[in-house]
Biotite code that builds the C-alpha atoms (Angstrom):
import biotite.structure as struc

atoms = struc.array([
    struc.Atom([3.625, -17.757, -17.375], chain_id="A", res_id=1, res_name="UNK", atom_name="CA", element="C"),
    struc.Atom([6.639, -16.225, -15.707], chain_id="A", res_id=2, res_name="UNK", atom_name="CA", element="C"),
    struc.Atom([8.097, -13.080, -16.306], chain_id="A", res_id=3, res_name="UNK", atom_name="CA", element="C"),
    struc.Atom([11.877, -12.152, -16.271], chain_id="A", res_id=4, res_name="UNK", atom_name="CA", element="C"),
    struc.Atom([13.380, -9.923, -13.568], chain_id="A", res_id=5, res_name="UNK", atom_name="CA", element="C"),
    struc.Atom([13.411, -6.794, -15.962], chain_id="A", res_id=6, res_name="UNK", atom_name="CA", element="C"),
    struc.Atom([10.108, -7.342, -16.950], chain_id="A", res_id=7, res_name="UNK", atom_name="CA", element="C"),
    struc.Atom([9.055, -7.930, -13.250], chain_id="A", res_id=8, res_name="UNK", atom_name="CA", element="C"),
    struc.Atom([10.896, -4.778, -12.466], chain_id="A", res_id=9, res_name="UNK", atom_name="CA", element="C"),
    struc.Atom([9.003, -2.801, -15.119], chain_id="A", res_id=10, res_name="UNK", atom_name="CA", element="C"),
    struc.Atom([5.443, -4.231, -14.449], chain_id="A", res_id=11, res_name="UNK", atom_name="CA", element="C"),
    struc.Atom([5.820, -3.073, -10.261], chain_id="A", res_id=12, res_name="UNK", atom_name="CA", element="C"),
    struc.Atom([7.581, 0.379, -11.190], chain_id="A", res_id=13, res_name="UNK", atom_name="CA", element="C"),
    struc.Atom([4.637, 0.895, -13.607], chain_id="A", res_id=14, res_name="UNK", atom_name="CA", element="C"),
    struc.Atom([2.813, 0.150, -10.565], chain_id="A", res_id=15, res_name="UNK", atom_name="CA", element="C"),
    struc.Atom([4.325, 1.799, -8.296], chain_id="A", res_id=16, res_name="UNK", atom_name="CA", element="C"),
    struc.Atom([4.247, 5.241, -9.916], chain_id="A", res_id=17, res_name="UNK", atom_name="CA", element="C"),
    struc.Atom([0.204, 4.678, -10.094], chain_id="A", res_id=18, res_name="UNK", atom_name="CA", element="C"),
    struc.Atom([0.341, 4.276, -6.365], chain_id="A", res_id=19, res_name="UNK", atom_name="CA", element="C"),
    struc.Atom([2.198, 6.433, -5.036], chain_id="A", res_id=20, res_name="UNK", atom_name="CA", element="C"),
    struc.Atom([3.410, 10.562, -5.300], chain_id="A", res_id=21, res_name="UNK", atom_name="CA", element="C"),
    struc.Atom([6.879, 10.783, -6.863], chain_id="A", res_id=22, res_name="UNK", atom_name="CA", element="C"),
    struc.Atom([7.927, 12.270, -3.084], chain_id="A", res_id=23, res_name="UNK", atom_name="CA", element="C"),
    struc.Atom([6.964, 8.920, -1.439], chain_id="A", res_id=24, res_name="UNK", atom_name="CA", element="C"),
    struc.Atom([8.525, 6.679, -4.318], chain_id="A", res_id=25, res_name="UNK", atom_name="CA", element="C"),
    struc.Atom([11.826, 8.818, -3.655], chain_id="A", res_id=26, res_name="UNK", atom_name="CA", element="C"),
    struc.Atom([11.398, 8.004, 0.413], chain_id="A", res_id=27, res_name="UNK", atom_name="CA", element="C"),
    struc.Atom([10.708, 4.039, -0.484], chain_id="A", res_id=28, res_name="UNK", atom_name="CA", element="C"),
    struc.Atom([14.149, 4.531, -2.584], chain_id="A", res_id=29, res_name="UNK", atom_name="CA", element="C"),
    struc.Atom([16.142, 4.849, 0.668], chain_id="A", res_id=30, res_name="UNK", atom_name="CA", element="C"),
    struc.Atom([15.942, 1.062, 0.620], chain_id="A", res_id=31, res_name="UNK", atom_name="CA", element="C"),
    struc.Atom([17.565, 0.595, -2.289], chain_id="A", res_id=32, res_name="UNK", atom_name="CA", element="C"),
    struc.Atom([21.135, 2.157, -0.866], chain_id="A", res_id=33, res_name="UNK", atom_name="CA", element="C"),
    struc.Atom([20.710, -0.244, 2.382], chain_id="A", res_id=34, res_name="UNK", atom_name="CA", element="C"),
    struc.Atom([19.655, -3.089, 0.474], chain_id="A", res_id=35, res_name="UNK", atom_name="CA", element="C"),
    struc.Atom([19.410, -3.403, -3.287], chain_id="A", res_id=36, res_name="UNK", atom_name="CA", element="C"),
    struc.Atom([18.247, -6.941, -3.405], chain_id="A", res_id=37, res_name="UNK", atom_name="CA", element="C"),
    struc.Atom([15.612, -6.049, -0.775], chain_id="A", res_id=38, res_name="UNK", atom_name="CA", element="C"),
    struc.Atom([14.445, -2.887, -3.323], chain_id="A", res_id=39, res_name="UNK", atom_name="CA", element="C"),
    struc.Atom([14.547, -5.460, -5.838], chain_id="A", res_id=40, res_name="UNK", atom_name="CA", element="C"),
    struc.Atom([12.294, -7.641, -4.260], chain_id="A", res_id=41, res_name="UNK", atom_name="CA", element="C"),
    struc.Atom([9.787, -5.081, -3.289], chain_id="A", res_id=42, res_name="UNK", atom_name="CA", element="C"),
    struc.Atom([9.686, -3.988, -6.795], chain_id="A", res_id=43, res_name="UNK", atom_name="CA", element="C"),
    struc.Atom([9.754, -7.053, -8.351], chain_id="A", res_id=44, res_name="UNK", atom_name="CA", element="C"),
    struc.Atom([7.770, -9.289, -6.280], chain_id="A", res_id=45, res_name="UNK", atom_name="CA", element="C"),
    struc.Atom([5.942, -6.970, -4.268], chain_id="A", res_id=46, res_name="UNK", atom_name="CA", element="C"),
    struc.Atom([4.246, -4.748, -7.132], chain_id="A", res_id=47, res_name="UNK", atom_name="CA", element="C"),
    struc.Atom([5.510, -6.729, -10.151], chain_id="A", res_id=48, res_name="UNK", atom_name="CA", element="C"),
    struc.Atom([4.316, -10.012, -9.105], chain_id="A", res_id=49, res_name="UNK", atom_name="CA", element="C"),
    struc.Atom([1.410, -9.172, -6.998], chain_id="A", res_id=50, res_name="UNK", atom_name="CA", element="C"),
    struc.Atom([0.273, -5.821, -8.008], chain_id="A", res_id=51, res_name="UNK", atom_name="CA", element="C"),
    struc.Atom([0.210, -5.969, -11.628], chain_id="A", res_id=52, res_name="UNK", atom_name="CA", element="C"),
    struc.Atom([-1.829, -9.095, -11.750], chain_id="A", res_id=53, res_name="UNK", atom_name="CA", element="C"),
    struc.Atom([-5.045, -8.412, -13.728], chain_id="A", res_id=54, res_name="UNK", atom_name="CA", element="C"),
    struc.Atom([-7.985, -10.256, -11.651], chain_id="A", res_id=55, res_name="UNK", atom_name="CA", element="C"),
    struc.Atom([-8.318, -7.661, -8.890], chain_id="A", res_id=56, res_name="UNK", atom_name="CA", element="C"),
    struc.Atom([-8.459, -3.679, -9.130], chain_id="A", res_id=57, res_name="UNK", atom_name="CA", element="C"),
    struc.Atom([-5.760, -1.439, -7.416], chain_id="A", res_id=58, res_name="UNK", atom_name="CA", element="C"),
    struc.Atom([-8.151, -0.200, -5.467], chain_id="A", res_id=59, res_name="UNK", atom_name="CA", element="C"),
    struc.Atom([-9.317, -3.645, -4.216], chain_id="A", res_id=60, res_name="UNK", atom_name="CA", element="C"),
    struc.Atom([-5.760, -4.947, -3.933], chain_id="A", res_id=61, res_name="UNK", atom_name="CA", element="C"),
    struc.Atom([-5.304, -1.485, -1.672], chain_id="A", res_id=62, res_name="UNK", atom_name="CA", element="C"),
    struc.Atom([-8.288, -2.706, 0.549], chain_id="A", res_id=63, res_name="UNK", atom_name="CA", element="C"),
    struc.Atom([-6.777, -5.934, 1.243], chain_id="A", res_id=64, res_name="UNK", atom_name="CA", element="C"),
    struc.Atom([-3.138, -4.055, 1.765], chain_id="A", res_id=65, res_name="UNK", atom_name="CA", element="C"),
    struc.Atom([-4.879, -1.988, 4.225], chain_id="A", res_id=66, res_name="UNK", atom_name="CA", element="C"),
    struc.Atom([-7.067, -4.337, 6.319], chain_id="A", res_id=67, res_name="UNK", atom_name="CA", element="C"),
    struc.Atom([-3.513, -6.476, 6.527], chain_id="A", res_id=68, res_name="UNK", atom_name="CA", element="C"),
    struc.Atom([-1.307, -3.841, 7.999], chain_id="A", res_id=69, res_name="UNK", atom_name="CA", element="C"),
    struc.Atom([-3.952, -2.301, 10.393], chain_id="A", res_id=70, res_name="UNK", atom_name="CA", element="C"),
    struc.Atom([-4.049, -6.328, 11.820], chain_id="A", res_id=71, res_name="UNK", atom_name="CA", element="C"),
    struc.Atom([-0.106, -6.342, 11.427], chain_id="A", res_id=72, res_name="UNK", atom_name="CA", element="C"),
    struc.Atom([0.093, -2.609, 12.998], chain_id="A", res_id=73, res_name="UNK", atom_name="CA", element="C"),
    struc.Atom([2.067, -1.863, 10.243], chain_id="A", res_id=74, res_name="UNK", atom_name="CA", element="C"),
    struc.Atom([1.196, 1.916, 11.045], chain_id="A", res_id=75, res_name="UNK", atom_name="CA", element="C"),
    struc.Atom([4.228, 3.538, 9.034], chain_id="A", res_id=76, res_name="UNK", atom_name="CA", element="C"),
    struc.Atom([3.283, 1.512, 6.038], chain_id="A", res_id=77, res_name="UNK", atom_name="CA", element="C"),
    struc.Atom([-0.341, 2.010, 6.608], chain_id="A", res_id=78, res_name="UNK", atom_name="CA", element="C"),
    struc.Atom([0.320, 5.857, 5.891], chain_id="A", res_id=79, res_name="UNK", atom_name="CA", element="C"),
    struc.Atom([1.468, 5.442, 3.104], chain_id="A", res_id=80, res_name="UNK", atom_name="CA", element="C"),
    struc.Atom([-0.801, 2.514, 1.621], chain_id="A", res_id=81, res_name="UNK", atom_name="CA", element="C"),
    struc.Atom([-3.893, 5.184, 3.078], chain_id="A", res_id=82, res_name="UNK", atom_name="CA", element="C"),
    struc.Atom([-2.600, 7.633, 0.315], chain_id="A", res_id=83, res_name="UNK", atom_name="CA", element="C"),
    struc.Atom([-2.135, 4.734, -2.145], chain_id="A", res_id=84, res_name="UNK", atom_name="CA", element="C"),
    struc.Atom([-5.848, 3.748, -1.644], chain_id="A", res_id=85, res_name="UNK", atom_name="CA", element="C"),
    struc.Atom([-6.898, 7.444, -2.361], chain_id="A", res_id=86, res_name="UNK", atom_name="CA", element="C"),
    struc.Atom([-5.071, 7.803, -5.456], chain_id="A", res_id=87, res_name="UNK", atom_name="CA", element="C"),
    struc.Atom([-6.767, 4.812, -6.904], chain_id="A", res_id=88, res_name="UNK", atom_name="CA", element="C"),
    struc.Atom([-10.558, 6.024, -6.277], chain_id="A", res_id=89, res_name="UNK", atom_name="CA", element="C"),
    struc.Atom([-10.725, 4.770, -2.403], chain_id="A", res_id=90, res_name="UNK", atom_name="CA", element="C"),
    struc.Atom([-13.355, 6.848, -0.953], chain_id="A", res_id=91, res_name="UNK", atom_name="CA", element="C"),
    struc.Atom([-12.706, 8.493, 2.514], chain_id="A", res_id=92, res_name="UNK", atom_name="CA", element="C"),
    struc.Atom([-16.121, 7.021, 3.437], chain_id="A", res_id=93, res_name="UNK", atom_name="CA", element="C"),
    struc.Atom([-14.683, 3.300, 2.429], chain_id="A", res_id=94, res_name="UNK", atom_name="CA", element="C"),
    struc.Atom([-11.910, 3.835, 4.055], chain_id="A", res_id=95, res_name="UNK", atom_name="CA", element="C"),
    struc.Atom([-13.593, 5.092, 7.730], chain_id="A", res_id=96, res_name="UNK", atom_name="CA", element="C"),
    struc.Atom([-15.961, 2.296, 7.267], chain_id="A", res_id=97, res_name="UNK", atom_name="CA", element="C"),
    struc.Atom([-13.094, -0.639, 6.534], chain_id="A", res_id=98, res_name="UNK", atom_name="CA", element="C"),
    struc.Atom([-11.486, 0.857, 9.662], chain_id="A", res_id=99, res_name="UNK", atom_name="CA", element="C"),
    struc.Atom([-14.621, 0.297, 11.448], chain_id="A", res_id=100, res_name="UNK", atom_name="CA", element="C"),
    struc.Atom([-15.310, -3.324, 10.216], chain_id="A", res_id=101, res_name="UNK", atom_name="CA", element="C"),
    struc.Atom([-11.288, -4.137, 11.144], chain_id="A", res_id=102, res_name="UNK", atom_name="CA", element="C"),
    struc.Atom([-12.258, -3.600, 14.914], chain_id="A", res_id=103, res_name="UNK", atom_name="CA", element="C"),
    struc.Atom([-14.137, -6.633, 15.454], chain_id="A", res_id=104, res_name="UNK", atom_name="CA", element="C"),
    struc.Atom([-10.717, -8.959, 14.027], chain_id="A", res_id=105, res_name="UNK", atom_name="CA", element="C"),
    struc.Atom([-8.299, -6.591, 15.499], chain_id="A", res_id=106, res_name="UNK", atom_name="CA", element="C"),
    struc.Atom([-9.465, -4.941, 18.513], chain_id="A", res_id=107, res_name="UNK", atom_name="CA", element="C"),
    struc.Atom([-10.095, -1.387, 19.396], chain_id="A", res_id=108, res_name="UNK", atom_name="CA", element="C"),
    struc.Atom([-6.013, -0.132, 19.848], chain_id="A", res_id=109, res_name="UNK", atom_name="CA", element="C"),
    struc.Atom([-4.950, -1.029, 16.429], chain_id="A", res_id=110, res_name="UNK", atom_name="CA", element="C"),
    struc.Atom([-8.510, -0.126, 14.422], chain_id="A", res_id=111, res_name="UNK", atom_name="CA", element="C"),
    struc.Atom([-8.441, 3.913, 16.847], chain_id="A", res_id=112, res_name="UNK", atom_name="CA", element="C"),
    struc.Atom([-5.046, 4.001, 15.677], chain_id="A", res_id=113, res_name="UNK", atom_name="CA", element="C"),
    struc.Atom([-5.000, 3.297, 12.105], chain_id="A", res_id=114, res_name="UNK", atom_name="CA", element="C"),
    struc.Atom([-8.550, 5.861, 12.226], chain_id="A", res_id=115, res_name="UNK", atom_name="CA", element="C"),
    struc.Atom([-6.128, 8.251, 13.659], chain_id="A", res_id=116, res_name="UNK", atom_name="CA", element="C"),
    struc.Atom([-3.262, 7.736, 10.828], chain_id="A", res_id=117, res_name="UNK", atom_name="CA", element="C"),
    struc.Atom([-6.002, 7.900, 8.512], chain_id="A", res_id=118, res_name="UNK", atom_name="CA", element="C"),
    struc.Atom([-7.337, 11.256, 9.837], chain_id="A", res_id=119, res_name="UNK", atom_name="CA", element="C"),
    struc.Atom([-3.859, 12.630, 9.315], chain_id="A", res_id=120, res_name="UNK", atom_name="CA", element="C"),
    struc.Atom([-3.461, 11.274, 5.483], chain_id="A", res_id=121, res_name="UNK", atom_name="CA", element="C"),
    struc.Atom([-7.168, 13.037, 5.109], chain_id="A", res_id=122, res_name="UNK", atom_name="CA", element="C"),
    struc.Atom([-6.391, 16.426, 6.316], chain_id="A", res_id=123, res_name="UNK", atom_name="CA", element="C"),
    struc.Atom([-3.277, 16.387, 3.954], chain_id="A", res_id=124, res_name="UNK", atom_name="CA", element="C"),
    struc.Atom([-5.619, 15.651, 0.924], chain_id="A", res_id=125, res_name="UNK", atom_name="CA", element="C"),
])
């Protein structure tokens, strides 16, 4: 069953604000005056379409986010997907050890460097 663009829109703001602090949903809103489709998309597709599905937890859908932007080195989105992960009942030990596990796919420079990002996120918190 598909889901029109407002209710799409809805579902991954709904999202969204579960996710993240209203001070990073304001600093992910500087896409919307560049692009509006692109902040369209994101909502829509990104949290509406993916994020709101039922099957898998936040939290689980976090630890797949995660493990795929340490192997990206997608570090600035990595920040803020670290605090995402903590707001839905991530664990700082989970997170350490899915850091640890990532080394053996990606390799030691991306897994100390996402460790280091993380260290960051969990002195702020």
């Amino acid at each position: 069953m598909t889901m029109d663009n407002n209710t799409r829109y809805n579902a991954g703001a709904s999202v969204m604000e579960e996710l993240f602090s209203e001070e990073v949903r304001t600093g992910m809103q500087e896409i919307k005056h560049i692009s509006p489709d692109l902040w369209d998309m994101i909502v829509s597709f990104g949290f509406g379409d993916l994020y709101a599905r039922k099957t898998l937890s936040l939290s689980q859908r976090e630890i797949i986010t995660l493990t795929s932007l340490i192997t990206q080195g997608a570090f600035d989105q990595l920040r803020v997907h670290l605090q995402a992960a903590l707001n839905v009942g991530l664990s700082k030990e989970e997170i350490i050890e899915l850091i640890i596990h990532c080394t053996g796919y990606v390799g030691f420079p991306k897994a100390v460097q996402a460790m280091g990002i993380a260290g960051e996120i969990f002195k702020e918190n």
